[in-house]
C-alpha positions as CSV (number, residue, x, y, z in Angstrom):
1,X,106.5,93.7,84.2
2,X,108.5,96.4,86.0
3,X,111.1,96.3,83.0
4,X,108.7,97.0,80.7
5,X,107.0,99.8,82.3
6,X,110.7,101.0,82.4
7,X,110.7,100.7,78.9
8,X,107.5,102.4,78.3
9,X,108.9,105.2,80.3
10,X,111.9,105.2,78.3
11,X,110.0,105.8,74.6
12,X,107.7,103.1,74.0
13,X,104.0,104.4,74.1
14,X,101.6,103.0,76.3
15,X,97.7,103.1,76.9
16,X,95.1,102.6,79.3
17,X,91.8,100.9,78.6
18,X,89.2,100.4,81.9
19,X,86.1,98.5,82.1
20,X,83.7,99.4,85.1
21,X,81.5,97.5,87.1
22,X,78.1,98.6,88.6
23,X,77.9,96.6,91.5
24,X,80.0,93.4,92.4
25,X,81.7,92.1,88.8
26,X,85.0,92.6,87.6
27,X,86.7,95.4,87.1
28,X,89.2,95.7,84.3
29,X,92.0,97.9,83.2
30,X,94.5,97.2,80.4
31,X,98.0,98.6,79.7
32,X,98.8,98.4,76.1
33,X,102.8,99.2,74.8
34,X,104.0,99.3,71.3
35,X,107.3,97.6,71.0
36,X,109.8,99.7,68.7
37,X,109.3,96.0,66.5
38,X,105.7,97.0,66.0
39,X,104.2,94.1,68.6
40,X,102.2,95.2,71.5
41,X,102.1,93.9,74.9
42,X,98.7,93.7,76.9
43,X,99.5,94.2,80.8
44,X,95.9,93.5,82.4
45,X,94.9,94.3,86.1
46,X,91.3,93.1,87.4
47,X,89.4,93.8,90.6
48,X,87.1,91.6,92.1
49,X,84.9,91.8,95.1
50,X,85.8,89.0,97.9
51,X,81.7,87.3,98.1
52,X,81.2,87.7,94.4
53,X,84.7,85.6,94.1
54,X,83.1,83.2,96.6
55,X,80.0,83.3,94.7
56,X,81.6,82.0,92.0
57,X,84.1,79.8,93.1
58,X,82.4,76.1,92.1
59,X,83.2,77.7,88.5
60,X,85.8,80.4,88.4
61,X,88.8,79.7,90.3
62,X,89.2,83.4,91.0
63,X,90.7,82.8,94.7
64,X,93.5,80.7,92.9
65,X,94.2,83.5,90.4
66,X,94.6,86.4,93.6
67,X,97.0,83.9,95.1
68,X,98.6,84.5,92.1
69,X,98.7,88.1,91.7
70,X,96.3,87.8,88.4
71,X,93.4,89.4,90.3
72,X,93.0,91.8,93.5
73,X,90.1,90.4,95.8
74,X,88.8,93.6,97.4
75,X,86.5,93.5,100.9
76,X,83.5,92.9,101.0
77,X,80.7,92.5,98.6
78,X,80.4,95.4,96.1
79,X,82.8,96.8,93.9
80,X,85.8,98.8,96.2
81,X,86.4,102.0,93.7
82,X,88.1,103.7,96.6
83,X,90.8,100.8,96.5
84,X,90.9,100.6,92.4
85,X,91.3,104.1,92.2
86,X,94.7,104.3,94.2
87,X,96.0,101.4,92.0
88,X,95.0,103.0,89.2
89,X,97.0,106.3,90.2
90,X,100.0,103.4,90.6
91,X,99.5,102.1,86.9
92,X,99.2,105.1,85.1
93,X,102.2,106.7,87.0
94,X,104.3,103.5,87.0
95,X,103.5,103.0,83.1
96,X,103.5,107.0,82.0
97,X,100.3,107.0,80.7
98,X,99.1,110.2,79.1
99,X,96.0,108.8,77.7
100,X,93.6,106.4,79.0
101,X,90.1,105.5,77.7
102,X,86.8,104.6,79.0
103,X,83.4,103.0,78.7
104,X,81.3,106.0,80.2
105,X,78.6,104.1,81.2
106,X,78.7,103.2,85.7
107,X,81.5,104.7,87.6
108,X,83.3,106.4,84.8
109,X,82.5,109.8,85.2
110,X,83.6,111.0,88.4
111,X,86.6,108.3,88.7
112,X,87.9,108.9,85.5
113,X,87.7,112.9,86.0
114,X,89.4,112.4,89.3
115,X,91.8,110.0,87.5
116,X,93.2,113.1,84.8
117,X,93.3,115.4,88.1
118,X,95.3,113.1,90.0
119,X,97.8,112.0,87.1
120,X,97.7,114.7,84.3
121,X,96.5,112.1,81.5
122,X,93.9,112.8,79.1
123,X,90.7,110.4,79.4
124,X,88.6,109.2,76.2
125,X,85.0,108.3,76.1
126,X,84.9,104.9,74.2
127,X,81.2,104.4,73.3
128,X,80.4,101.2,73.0
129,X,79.7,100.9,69.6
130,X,80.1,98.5,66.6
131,X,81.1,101.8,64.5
132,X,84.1,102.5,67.4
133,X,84.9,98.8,67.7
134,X,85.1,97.7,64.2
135,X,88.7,99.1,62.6
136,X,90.3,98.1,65.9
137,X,89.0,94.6,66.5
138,X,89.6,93.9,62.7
139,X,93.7,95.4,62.9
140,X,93.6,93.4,66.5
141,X,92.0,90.2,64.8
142,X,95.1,90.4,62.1
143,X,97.5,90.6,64.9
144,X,96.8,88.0,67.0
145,X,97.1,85.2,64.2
146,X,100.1,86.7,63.7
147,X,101.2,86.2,67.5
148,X,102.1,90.4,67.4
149,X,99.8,90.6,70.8
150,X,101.7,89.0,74.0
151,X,99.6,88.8,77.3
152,X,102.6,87.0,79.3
153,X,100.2,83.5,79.4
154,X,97.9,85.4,82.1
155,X,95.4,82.7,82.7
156,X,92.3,84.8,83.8
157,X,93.1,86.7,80.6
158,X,93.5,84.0,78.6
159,X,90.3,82.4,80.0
160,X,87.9,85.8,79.5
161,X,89.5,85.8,76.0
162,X,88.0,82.7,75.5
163,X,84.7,83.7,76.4
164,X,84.7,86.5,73.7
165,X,81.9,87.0,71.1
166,X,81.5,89.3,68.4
167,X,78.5,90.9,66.9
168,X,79.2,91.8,63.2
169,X,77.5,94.0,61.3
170,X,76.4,93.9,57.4
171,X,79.5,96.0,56.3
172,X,81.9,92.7,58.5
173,X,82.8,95.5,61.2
174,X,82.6,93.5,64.5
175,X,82.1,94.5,68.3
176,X,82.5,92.3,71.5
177,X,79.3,91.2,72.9
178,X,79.1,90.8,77.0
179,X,77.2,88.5,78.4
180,X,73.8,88.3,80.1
181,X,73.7,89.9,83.5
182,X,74.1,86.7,85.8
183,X,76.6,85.1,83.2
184,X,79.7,84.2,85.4
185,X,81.9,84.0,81.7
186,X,83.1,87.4,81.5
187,X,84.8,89.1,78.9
188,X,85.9,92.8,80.9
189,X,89.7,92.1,80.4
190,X,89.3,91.8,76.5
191,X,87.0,94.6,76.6
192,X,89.5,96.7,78.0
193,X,92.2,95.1,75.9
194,X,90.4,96.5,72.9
195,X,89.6,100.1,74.5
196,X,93.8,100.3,75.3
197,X,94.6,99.1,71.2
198,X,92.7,101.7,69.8
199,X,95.7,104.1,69.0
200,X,98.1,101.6,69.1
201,X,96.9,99.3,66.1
202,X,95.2,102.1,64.3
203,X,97.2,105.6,64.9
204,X,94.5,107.2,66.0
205,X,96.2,108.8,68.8
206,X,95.9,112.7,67.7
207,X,99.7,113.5,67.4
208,X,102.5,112.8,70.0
209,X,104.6,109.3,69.3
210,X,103.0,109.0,65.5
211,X,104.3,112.6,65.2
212,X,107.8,112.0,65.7
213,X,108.1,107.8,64.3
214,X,107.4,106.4,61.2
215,X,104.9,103.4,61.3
216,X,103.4,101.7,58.8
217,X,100.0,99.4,59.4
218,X,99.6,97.1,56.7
């Protein structure tokens, strides 16, 4: 992980996506870099609260995953922004982010204006729509059967990504679908995954690395 970062750094561009949580679910924040080969690599990072992970422990083996280093248990029993906000000063300077976008629904606001103070990069909204989702989850759809998305076989990822489902419009453009409030199967990491792709997979990224390299999306 720390050689690619270095690599990002070095010209590959990278992206931050970030799912909130309102009170004691997962938090989620994806790194997304586009290789020089055209391939992207998903780096995700997740936040959970200590009780919820206990809560849920008889069916999520989130204690196993922290042990791991696939999740950061944080105190106590609601959602620790204090703590994910110093680690996400860390990613974003570690990975040279100079964008990073946002659901702006919970915490978003003031953490994600505090975020661009802290670090200099430029935050998005991402509304949750199937009108936002729907040319990226089709170009992400086309790269995943052809294996151009790598996760590093991340098991909590791999897991959420399983729990995915998509609500699909007349016109076939599809958005993710999260679950019931209650539902332990959760789906923040893909979520975030999809918020990071948008300029990566669609060139939508206002200027900068498209500016000066010539990619072609099929």
């Amino acid at each position: 992980m720390e050689a690619l970062a270095a690599a990002a750094r070095d010209g590959w561009p990278s992206w931050l996506g970030m799912d909130f949580a309102s009170v004691r679910d997962t938090v989620a924040a994806v790194v997304a870099v586009r290789r020089g080969d055209g391939t992207c690599v998903v780096v995700p990072y997740c936040w959970l609260p200590e009780r919820e992970a206990e809560r849920q422990n008889k069916r999520v083996p989130s204690r196993a995953w922290a042990e791991a280093g696939h999740i950061r248990l944080t105190p106590g029993d609601v959602v620790d922004y204090t703590t994910i906000f110093t680690e996400l000063v860390e990613i974003v300077n570690n990975w040279g982010i100079g964008k990073f976008f946002y659901d702006p629904l919970f915490q978003a606001e003031w953490l994600t204006q505090k975020l661009e103070e802290e670090t200099g990069a430029i935050r998005y909204e991402f509304p949750q729509t199937i009108m936002e989702y729907g040319p990226i989850v089709r170009e992400v759809e086309r790269m995943l059967i052809g294996h151009d998305i790598r996760h590093a076989g991340n098991p909590l990822m791999t897991w959420q990504m399983g729990n995915a489902q998509a609500k699909t419009n007349a016109t076939q453009d599809k958005r993710l679908v999260k679950q019931k409030h209650g539902d332990y199967r959760k789906v923040d990491i893909p979520q975030a995954m999809l918020m990071a792709l948008r300029d990566a997979v669609t060139g939508l990224d206002d200027g900068d690395f498209y500016d000066d390299n010539e990619v072609e999306l099929v």
